[in-house]
Every structure is written in C-alpha cells, then in structure tokens.
C-alpha positions in Angstrom: -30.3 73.2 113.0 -29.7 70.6 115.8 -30.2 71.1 119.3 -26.7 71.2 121.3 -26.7 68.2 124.0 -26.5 71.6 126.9 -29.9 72.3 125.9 -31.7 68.7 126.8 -32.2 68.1 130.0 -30.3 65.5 131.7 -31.8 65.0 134.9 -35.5 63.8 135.7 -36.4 67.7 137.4 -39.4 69.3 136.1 -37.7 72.8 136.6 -34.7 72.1 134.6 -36.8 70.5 131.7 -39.3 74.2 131.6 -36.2 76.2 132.0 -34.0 74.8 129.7 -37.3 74.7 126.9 -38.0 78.3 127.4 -34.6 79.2 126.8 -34.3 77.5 123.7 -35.1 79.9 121.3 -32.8 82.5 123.2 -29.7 79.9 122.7 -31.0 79.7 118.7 -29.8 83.8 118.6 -26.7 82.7 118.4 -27.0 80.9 114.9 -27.3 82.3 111.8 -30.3 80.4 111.0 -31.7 81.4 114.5 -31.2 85.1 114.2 -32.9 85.0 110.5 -36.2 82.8 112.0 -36.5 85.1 114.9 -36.6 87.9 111.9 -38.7 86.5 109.4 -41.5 85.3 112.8 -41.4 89.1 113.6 -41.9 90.6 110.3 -44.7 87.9 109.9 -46.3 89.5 113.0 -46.0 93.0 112.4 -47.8 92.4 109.0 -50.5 90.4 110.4 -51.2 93.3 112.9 -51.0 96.0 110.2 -53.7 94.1 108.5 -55.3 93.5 111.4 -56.0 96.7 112.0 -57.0 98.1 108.8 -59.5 95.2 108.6 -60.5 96.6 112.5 -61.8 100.0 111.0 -64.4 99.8 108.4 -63.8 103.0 105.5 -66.1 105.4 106.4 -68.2 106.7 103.1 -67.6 110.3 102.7 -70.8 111.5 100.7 -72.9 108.9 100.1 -74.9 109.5 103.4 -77.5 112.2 102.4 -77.9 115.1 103.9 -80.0 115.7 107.2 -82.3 117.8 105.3 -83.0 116.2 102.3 -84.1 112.7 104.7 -86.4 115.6 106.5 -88.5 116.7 103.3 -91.9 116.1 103.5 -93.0 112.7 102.4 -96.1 114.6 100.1 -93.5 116.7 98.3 -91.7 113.4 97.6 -94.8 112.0 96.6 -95.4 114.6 94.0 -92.0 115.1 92.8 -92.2 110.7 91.9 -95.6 111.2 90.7 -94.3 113.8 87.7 -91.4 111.7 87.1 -93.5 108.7 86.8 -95.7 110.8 84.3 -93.0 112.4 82.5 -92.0 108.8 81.9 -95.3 107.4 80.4 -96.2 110.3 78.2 -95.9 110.4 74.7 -92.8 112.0 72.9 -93.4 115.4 71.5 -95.2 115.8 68.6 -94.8 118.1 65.5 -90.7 118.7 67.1 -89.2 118.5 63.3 -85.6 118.1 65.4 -86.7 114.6 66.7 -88.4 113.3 63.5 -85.4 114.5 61.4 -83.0 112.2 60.4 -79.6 112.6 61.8 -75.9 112.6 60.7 -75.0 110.8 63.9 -76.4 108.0 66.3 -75.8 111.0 69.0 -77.6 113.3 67.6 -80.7 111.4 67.0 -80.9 109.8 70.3 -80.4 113.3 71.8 -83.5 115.0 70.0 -85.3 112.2 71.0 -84.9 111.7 74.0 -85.7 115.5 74.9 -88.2 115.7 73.0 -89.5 112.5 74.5 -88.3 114.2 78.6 -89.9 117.5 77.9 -86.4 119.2 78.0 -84.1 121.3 76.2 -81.8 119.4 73.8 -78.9 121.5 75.1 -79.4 119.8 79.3 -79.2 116.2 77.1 -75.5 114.3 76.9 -74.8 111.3 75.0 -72.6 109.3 77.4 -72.0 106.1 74.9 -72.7 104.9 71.8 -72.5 100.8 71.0 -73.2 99.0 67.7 -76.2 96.7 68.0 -76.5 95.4 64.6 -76.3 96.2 60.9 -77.7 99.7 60.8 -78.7 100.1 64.0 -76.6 101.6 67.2 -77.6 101.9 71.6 -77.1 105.3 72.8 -77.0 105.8 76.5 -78.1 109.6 77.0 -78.5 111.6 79.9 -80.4 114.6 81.2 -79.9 117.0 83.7 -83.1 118.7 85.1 -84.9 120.2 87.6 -82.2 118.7 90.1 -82.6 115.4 88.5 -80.5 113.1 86.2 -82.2 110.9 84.1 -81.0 108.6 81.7 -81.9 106.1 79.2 -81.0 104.1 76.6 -81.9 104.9 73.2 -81.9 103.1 69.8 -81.7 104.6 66.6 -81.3 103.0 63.3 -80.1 104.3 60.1 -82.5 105.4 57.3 -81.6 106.7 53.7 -82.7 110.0 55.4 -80.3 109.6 58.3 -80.4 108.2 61.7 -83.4 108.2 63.4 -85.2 106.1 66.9 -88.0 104.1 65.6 
C-alpha cells in the first residue's frame, strides 16, 4: 500500500503535518488492504484482553482449603492421632495370620493380606490400586487402606514362590 501524494504534507506547518498523520489510518479504510489491517489489529486486541483478564483472576481452589474446624482441633489430639500412626507404622506385621503367610494366586491378593495384616486392619478396608512387574518373579503392588478416617497406602512387593505369591 502507498501513501497517496493528498496525504503528505506539502507545506512547512506543524498543524497540517499532525493532522494529516492522524488521519492516515482513517484514509487506509478506504482500501481493501486497510479495512483487513484495521480488522486483523482489532481481533489482535480483543484476544490479548481476553487473556488478559483470565490471567487477572487467579482460579480459586474449591476444596483443597480445609475446613475451619479441622485447622481448630487441638494440637494434643493431633499429636496422638500422629503418634499411633507413627506406631502402627513401625510395628511388626501380625503374626500367626495364616491369610498373610499363605501363598497367593495373585500379586493382589498377597500384597493385600499383607499389608493388613501388617496395618492392623481388615482385609476387606484394603484396595490394590496397581500392580507393575519388577523382575522375573517378582511384582510392586501399590495398596491402600481406608481407616479410622485415614488413607494409607504403600507399596508392596511380593514374589512368586512354588507355593504362590507371597511379600518377603
């Protein structure tokens, strides 16, 4: 697009110079080129705002703020309820419990007796969540329990024995 000799200025006045500059991109409406530049500049700004503004307003998390009440519990009842977890934790798996020394038809299976066993819970609060091979004869099982308003989880592996599968 070239600039039509009506749109320089001729003369040496500062006025005519500003006036006729200003007006320049009203005189390039009346192109085709002009009309399509003046589009494309405004769609460019309308998208810039839009993502202006959604940048403007962080996302405001819906639940993971906890509740008023549960930040107001007494900090010796949270002391006690970490203490038992931490023991649960350290203690021994059950003894004598023929489910978790049995060996097992399945990875799961095995990794679930254990693991409640090992937790203190009942077999039926445990879920396998994933199972993933780690070697010849051998398998990961992540496993989860649900107790006491609690989830715990762990990762458990078992190994296949002529008996079955069992965590060694």
């Amino acid at each position: 697009m070239s600039v039509s000799r009506e749109a320089l200025p001729t003369g040496t006045d500062g006025a005519q110079a500003v006036r006729t500059l200003l007006l320049l991109p009203v005189k390039s409406l009346q192109t085709e080129r002009g009309r399509r530049l003046v589009a494309a500049l405004g769609l460019a700004l309308a998208l810039q705002g839009m993502v202006g503004l959604m940048f403007a307003n962080p996302d405001v998390p819906s639940r993971a703020v906890t509740p008023a009440a549960a930040v107001r519990a007494a900090p010796a009842q949270q002391a006690g309820v970490a203490q038992a977890a931490t023991d649960r934790k350290l203690a021994p798996p059950a003894k004598g419990g023929q489910d978790a020394a049995a060996g097992h038809a399945k990875p799961q299976d095995a990794a679930i007796a254990w693991f409640a066993a090992h937790s203190g819970v009942p077999a039926g609060s445990v879920r396998a969540l994933q199972q993933v091979a780690a070697g010849e004869g051998k398998a990961k099982v992540l496993v989860m329990a649900e107790h006491d308003g609690r989830i715990d989880t762990d990762e458990v592996t078992v190994t296949r024995t002529k008996a079955g599968w069992r965590v060694r």
